[in-house]
C-alpha positions in Angstrom: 29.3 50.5 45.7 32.5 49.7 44.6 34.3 46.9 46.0 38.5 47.0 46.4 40.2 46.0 43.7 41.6 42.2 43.6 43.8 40.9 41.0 42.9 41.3 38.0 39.5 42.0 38.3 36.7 44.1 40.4 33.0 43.9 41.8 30.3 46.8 41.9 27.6 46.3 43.8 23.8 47.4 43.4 21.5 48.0 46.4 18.3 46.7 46.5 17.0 50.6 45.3 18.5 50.0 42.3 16.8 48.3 39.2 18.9 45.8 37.2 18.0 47.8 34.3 20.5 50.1 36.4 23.3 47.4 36.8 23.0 46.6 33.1 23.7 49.7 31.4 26.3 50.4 33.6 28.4 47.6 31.8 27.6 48.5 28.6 28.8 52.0 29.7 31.7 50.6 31.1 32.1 48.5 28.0 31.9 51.7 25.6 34.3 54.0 27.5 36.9 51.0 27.4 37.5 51.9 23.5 38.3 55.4 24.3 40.4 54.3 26.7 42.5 52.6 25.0 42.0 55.0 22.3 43.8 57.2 24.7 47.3 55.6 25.0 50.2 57.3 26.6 47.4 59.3 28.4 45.0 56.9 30.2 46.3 53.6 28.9 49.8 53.6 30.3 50.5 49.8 28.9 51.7 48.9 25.1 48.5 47.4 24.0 45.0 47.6 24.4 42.9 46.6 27.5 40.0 44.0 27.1 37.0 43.5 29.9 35.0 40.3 30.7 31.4 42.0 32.2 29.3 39.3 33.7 26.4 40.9 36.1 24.9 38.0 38.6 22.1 38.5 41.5 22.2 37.6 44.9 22.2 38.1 48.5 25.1 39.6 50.2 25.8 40.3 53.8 27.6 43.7 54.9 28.1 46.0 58.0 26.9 49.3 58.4 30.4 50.7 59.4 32.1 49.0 57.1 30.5 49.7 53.7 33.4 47.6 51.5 33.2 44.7 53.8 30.5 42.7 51.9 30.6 39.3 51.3 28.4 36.2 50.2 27.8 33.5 47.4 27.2 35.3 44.6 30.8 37.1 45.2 31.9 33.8 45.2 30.5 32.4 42.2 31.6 35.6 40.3 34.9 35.4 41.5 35.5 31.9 40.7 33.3 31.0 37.6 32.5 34.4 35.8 35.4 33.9 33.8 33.3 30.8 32.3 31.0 33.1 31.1 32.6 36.0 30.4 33.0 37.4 27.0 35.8 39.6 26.3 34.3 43.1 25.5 30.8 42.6 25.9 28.4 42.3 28.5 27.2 38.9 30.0 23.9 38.3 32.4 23.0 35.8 34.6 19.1 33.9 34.6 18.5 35.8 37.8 19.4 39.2 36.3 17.9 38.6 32.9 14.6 37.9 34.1 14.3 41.0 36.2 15.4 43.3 33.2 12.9 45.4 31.4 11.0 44.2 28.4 13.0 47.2 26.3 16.4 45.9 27.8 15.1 42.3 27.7 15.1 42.5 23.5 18.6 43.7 23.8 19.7 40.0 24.9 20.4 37.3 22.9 20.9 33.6 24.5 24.7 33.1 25.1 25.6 29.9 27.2 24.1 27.7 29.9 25.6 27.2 32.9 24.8 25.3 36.2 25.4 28.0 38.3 24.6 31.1 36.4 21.6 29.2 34.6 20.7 30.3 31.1 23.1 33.1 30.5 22.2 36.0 28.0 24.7 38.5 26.1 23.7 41.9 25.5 24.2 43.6 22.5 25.7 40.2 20.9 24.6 40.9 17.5 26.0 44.5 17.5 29.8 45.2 17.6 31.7 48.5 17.7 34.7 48.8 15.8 37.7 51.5 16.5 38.5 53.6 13.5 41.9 54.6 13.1 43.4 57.2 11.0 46.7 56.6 9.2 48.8 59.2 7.8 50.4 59.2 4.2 52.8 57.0 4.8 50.6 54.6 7.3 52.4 55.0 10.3 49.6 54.5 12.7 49.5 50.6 11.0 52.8 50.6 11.6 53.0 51.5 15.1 49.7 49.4 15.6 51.4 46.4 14.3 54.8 47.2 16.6 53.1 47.6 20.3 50.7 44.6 19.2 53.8 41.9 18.4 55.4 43.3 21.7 51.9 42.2 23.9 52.5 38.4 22.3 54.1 36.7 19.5 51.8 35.8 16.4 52.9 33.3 14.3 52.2 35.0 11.0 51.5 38.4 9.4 49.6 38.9 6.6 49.9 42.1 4.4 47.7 43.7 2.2 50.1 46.2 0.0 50.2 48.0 -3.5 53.7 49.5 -3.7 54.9 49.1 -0.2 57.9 51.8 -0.3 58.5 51.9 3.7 57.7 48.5 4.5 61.7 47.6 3.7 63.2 49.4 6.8 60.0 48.5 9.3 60.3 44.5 8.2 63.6 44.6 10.7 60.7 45.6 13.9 59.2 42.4 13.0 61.2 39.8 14.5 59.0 38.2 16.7 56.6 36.8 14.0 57.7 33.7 12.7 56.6 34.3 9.5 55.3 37.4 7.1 52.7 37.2 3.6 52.7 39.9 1.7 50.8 40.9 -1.4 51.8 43.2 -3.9 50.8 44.2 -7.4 51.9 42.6 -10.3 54.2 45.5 -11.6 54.2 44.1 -15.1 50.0 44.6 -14.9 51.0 47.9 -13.3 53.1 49.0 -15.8 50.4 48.0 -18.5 48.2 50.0 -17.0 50.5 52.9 -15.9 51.0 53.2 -19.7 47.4 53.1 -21.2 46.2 55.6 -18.5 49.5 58.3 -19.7 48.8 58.1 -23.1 45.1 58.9 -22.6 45.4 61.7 -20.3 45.5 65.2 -21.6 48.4 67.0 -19.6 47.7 69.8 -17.5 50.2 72.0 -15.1 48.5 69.9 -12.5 49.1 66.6 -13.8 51.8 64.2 -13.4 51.8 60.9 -14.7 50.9 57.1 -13.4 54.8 56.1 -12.4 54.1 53.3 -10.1 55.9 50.1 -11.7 59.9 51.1 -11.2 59.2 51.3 -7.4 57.3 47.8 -7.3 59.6 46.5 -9.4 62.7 47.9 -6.9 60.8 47.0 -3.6 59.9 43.0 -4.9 63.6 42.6 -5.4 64.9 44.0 -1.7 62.4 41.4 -0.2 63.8 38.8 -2.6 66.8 39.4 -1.2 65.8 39.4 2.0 63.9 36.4 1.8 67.3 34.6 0.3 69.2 35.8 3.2 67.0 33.9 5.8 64.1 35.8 6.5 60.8 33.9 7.0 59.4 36.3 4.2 57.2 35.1 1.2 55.9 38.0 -1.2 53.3 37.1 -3.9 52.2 39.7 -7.0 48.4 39.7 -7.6 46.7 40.9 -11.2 43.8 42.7 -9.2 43.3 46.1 -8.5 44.4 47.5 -5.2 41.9 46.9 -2.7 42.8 46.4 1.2 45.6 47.8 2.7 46.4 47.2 6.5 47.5 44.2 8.1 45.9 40.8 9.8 48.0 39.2 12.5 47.7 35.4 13.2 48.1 33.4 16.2 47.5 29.6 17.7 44.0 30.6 19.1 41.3 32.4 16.8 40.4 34.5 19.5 44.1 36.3 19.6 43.6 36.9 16.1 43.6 40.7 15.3 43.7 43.1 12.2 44.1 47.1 11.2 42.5 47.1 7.3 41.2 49.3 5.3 40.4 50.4 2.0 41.8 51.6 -1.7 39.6 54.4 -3.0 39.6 54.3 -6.8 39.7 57.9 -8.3 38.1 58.3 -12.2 39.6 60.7 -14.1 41.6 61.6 -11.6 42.5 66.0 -12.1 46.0 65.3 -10.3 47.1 62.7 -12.5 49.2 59.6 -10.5 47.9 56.7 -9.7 44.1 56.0 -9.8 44.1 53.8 -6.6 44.6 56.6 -3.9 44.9 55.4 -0.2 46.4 59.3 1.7 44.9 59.7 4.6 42.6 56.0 5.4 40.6 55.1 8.3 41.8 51.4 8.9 39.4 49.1 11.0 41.0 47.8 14.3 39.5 44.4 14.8 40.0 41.9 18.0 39.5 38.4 17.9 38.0 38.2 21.1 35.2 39.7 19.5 32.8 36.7 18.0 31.7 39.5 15.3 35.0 40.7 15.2 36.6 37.3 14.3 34.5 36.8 11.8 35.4 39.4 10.2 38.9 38.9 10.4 38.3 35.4 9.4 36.6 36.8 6.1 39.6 39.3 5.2 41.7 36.1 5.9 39.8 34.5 3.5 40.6 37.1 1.1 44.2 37.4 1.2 44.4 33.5 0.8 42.2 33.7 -2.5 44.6 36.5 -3.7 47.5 34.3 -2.6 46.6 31.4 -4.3 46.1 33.1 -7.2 48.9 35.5 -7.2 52.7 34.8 -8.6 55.7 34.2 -6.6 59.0 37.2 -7.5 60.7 34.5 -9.6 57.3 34.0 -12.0 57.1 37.5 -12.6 60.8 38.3 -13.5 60.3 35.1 -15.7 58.1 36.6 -17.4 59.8 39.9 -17.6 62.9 38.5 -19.4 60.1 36.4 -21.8 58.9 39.8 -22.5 62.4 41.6 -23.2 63.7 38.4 -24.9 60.3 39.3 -27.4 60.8 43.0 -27.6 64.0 42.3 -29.7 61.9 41.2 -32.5 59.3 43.8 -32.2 62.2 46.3 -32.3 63.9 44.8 -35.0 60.6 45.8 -37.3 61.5 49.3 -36.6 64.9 49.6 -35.8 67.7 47.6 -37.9 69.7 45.5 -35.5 71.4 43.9 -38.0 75.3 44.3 -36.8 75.4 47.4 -39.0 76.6 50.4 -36.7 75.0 53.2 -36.5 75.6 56.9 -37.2 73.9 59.6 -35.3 73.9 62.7 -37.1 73.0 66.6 -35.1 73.4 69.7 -34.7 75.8 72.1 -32.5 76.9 75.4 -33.2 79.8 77.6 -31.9 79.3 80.6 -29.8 81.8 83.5 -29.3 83.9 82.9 -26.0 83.1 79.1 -25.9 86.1 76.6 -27.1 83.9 73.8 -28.4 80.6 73.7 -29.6 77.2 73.9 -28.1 74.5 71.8 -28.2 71.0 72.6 -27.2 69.9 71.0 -24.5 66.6 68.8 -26.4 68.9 67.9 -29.2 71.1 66.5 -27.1 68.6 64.8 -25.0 67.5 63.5 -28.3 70.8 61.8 -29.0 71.0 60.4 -25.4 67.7 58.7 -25.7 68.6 57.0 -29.3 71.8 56.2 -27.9 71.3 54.7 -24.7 68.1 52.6 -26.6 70.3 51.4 -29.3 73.1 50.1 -26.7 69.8 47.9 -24.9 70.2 46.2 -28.5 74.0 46.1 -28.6 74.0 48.3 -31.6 77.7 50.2 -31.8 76.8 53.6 -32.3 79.1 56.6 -33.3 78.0 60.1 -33.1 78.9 62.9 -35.7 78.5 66.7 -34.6 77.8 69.1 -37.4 78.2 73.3 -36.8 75.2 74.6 -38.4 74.9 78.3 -38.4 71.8 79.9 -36.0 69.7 79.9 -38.6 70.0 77.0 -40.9 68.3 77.1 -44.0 66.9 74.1 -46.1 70.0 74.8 -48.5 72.7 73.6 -45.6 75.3 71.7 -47.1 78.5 71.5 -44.8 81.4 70.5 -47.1 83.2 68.8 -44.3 80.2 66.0 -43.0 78.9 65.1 -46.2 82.0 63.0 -47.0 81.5 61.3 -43.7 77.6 61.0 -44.6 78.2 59.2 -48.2 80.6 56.7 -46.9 79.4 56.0 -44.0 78.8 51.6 -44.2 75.8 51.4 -42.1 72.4 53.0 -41.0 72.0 56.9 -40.1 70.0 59.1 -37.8 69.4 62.6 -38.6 68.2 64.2 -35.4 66.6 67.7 -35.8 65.8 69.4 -39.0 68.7 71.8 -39.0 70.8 68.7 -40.3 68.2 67.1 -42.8 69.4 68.2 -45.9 67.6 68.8 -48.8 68.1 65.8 -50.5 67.0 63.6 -47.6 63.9 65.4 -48.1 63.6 65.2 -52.2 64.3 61.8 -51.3 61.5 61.3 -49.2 59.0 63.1 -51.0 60.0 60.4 -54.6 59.1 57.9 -52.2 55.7 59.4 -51.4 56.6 60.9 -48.3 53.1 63.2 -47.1 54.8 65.4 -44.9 57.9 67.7 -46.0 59.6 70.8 -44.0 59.3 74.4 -45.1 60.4 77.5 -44.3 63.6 76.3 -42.3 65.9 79.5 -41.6 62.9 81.5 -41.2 61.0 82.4 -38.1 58.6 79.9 -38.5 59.1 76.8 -40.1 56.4 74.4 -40.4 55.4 70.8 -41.0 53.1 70.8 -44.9 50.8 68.4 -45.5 51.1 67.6 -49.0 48.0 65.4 -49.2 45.9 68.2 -48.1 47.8 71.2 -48.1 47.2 72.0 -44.5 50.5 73.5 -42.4 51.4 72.4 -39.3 53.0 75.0 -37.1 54.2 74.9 -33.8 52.2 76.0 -30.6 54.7 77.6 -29.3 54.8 79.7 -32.2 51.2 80.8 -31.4 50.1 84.3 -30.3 49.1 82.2 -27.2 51.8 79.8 -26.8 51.1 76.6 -25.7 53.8 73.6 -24.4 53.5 71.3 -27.7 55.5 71.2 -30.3 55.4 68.8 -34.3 57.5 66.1 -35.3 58.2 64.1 -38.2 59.6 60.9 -37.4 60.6 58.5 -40.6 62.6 55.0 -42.1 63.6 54.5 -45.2 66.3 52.4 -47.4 69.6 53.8 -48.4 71.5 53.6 -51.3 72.4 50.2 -50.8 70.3 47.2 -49.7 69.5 46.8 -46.0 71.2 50.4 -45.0 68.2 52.5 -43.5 68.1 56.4 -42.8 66.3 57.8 -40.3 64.8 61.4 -39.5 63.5 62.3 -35.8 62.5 65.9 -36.2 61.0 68.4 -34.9 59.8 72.1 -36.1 61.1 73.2 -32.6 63.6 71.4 -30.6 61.8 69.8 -28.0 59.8 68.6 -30.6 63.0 66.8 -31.6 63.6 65.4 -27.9 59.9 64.4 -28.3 60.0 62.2 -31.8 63.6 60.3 -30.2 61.1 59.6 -27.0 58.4 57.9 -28.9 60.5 56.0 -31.3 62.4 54.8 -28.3 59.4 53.6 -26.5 58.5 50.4 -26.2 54.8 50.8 -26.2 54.5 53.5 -29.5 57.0 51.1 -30.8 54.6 47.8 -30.6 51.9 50.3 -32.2 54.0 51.3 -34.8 55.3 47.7 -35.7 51.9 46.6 -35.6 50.9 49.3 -38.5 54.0 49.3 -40.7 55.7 46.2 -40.2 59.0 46.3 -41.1 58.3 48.8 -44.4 59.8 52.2 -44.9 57.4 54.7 -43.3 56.4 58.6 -42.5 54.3 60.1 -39.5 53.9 63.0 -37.9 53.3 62.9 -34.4 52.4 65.8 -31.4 54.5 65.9 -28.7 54.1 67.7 -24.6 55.5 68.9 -22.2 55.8 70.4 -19.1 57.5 74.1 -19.2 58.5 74.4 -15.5 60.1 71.3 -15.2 61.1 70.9 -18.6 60.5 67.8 -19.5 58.4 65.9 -21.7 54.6 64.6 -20.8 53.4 62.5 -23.4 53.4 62.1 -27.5 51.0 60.6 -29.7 50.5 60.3 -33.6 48.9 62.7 -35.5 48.7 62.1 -38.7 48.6 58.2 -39.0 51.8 56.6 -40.4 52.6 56.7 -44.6 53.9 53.8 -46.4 56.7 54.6 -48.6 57.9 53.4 -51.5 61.0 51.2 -51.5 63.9 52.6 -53.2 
């Protein structure tokens, strides 16, 4: 029978027919059908948050009339009404002595001793060393946590939040929700170890149409400075960078009282050789925990993810550490740089080729070559090299025999350091001149169909996939340094037997990772290698480069 509702709280009754077993598992029912419930909101949960029961079941005599079936009344509706909150768990199921020893020997093992009370006697829990947990699953872009965390702050104010992130690229614009917390943690990756890793994995990977590359860093690195900002504008924010992998994501909201604790966290899956390239810690669609503190397993659980996000804290670094850092590491690049690259005040020239083409006024310059030119360029002007840029017309198809009256003047005198950029302005004698100085690798067959790199060591040729029956998206560079005719002038060559093999040997002599390789090889000697370069046809763009053949010292002049 069930009593009319009074307050916030209600009373069943169980006639004498019925066994306690009976009264028992109706709780636990009860106490079951509450997650769906809430699990239900909008539907059957009409309120912001989630609704939590305190089921106590008591014995006793009660005294009723016939014709009045809800008119029931007697001491142990009293003692329910006044002092079952003293016993009451939130969410589980609570027994008195009276009812616990009239319980079956199967139910009976179900119960674990909870409290004693005068009243009540020795009170029993069931089911106290079992919880169940609500699963919720988040979307790509997590906005279940999100919403989760919005109606929860709205039911009561926390006093802190504590984030689990990785790159955290919508967190910005839902920070503003958050103003009833008096203060947010949150924890993201160190995207200097990011990028360190970001770089090792690309290099490794062997390229497919399918693949894209690990490019996490730029937006950790743009996300960590909004939240500096907004933590210098007054915002109770604090963001630490740890040198883990990612492994929670969700949130854990703290309040004055343990039990009002609560947390939505779940897990990073890690993906080995991952076929779709990206990032190797994939989160997509995650199941996230929900966990209430009014739960004793519950809050110890939330007390050991606490646990963890305070050992990542303490071990993490704050914005300003890691952009100290950052500047320690550009401040060094300089000086691995400057074992490649001349940055010696000298200017430098940048030599390619463009070509006029009937109806056009001024010249044209394929797209790779000038990408090529860009890349050196915009490198160079990190260093605070000055840079001028000289535009030869080559015909279509240059031979190895080019020798444009007009730029070779400008060549000879020119006072400082040169870049030739594709071979269709290498001239010959760059290339006598780099074979005297043992150069392994020379250019043949430019202004025919074919060209290709030769091996003089061995004698093998190196012609371009795409020039293969079965074309594939790769191309052969040559990439060199060597002295000029006067002391501490250096020429360089980035080229390629096909342009985008050109585009490819100005990407890896610009980057700062092949560049630390290199320097740690050569040094600061005059050098030769031959290098592979990638890349993607339908987006046209590069993929990834590595040496072939590995670098040749050459003789000074």
């Amino acid at each position: 029978m069930i009593l009319p509702w009074q307050g916030d709280g209600g009373y069943v009754v169980f006639e004498l027919g019925d066994t306690f077993d009976e009264m028992v598992l109706m709780a636990e029912r009860l106490r079951h059908l509450l997650v769906y419930f809430n699990g239900a909101r909008g539907l059957l949960n009409q309120v912001h948050g989630d609704i939590h029961l305190r089921l106590v079941c008591h014995a006793g005599e009660l005294i009723g009339s016939p014709d009045r079936p809800g008119n029931v009344s007697g001491t142990p509706l009293d003692v329910l009404a006044k002092q079952g909150k003293a016993v009451g768990a939130p969410d589980h199921v609570v027994i008195s002595e009276a009812v616990h020893t009239r319980l079956s020997a199967a139910l009976q093992s179900r119960c674990s001793a909870y409290c004693r009370h005068k009243t009540f006697g020795q009170t029993h829990i069931v089911d106290g060393e079992r919880s169940y947990v609500p699963i919720q699953r988040n979307n790509l872009v997590s906005d279940e946590l999100q919403s989760w965390i919005s109606a929860t702050v709205q039911q009561q104010r926390f006093k802190e939040l504590l984030y689990f992130g990785y790159t955290l690229e919508r967190l910005n614009d839902f920070l503003g929700k958050l103003s009833s917390v008096d203060e947010i943690r949150i924890l993201m990756r160190n995207w200097l170890l990011e990028k360190d890793e970001e770089d090792t994995f690309n290099e490794k990977r062997q390229p497919t149409p399918e693949w894209r590359p690990w490019v996490k860093s730029p937006v950790i690195r743009g996300m960590a400075a909004k939240f500096d900002d907004l933590a210098r504008c007054g915002r109770r924010l604090d963001v630490r960078f740890y040198d883990g992998s990612p492994t929670f994501a969700g949130a854990i909201l703290i309040s004055d009282r343990p039990e009002d604790a609560m947390a939505h966290v779940g897990l990073y899956k890690w993906v080995n050789n991952s076929e779709t390239g990206g990032s190797p810690y994939k989160l997509g669609i995650w199941s996230g925990l929900c966990l209430q503190g009014t739960d004793e397993l519950h809050a110890g659980t939330i007390e050991c993810l606490r646990g963890r996000f305070e050992e990542a804290w303490s071990r993490s670094l704050t914005y300003q550490q890691v952009a100290e850092e950052e500047r320690r590491r550009e401040a060094a690049e300089p000086a691995m740089v400057g074992r490649i690259w001349a940055l010696d005040g000298r200017r430098y020239l940048i030599v390619y080729p463009n070509r006029m083409v009937a109806g056009r006024a001024f010249p044209l310059v394929a797209h790779e070559d000038l990408m090529a030119v860009r890349c050196t360029e915009a490198f160079l002007a990190r260093y605070n090299a000055k840079i001028e840029l000289l535009g030869i017309n080559v015909a279509a198809e240059a031979s190895a025999d080019w020798n444009p009256p007009a730029a070779l003047p400008e060549i000879e005198k020119w006072d400082g350091h040169i870049i030739y950029v594709c071979t269709k302005v290498l001239p010959r004698s760059i290339q006598q001149e780099l074979g005297s100085r043992g150069c392994p690798f020379e250019f043949d067959g430019i202004g025919t169909a074919k060209p290709w790199i030769l091996n003089r060591d061995t004698g093998h040729r190196y012609e371009s996939p795409l020039d293969a029956p079965s074309p594939e998206p790769k191309d052969y560079s040559l990439i060199a340094k060597f002295g000029g005719s006067e002391a501490g002038r250096f020429r360089y060559v980035l080229a390629g037997i096909r342009a985008i093999g050109t585009w490819g040997a100005a990407s890896f002599l610009t980057d700062p990772k092949s560049l630390r390789g290199l320097a740690a090889v050569v040094g600061e000697q005059a050098f030769a290698a031959m290098i592979q370069v990638k890349f993607d046809p339908e987006r046209h763009d590069l993929v990834s480069w590595k040496v072939v053949l590995p670098p040749a010292s050459l003789e000074p002049e």
